[in-house]
N, C-alpha and C positions, 0 to 999 in steps of 0.2 A: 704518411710522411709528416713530422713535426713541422711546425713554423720555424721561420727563420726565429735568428736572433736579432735583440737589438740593442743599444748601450739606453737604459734609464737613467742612467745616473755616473757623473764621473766626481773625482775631487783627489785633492792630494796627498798621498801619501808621504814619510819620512826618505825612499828610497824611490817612488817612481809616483804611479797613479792607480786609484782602485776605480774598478767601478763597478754598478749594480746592470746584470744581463738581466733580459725576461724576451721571452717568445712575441715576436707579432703581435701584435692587438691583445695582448695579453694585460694586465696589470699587474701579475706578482711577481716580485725578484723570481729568478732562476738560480740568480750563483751571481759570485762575485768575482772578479778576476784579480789581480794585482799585476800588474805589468811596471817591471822596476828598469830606470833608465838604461842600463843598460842590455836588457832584453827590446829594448825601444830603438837602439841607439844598431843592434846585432840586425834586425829585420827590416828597420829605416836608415840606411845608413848613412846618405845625405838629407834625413830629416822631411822630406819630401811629403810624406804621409801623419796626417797627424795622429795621435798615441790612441783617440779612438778607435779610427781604422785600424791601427794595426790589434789591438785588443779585441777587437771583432771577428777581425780574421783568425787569431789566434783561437776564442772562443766557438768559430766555426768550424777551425779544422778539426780542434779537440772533439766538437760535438758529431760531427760526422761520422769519427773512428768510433766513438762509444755507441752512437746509433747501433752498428752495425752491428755491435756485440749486446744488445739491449738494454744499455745500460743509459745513466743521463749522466748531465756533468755535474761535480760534488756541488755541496753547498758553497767553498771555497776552495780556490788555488791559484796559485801563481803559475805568469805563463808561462816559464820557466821547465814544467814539469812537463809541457806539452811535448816537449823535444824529446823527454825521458820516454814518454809511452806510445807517442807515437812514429813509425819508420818514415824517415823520409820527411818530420813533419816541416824544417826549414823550406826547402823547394815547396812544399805544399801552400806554405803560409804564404812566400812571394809571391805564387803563382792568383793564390786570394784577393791579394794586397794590389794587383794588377789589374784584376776582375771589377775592383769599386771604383764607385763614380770618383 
């Protein structure tokens, strides 16, 4: 089983937040996410969670679906795509976002 994920690195983008993923105890990037305000705004909706969590979450449910099929997550992408590739992955993502401290 892979390590978790964890946020290394966050800062701001023109339209939301990037940040830099890498594995547990790991040091080297993983991937990068983009999480633009309104992807932030669809999953937090009273702002409740802040935009790492929720990019976390999003990075975890992606990386779970591509687990499965043996695959990792790219170098980049927006969370946005998460929706596109994975079923189901709104409910998946709050039910994450529920799960963190």
């Amino acid at each position: 089983m892979m390590a978790p994920l964890e946020i290394a690195a966050e800062r701001e983008g023109d339209r939301g937040w990037i940040f830099d993923l890498r594995r547990r105890g790991g040091s080297a990037i993983e991937s990068k996410i983009v999480l633009a305000w309104v992807d932030y705004d669809w999953w937090s909706p009273d702002g409740r969670d802040p935009p790492a969590a929720v990019a976390l979450a999003v990075a975890e449910v992606f990386d779970a679906s591509l687990s499965t099929a043996n695959a990792t997550l790219p170098a980049h992408f927006d969370a946005s795509t998460v929706r596109k590739r994975v079923a189901g992955a709104d409910s998946l993502i709050v039910a994450q976002l529920a799960q963190s401290p």
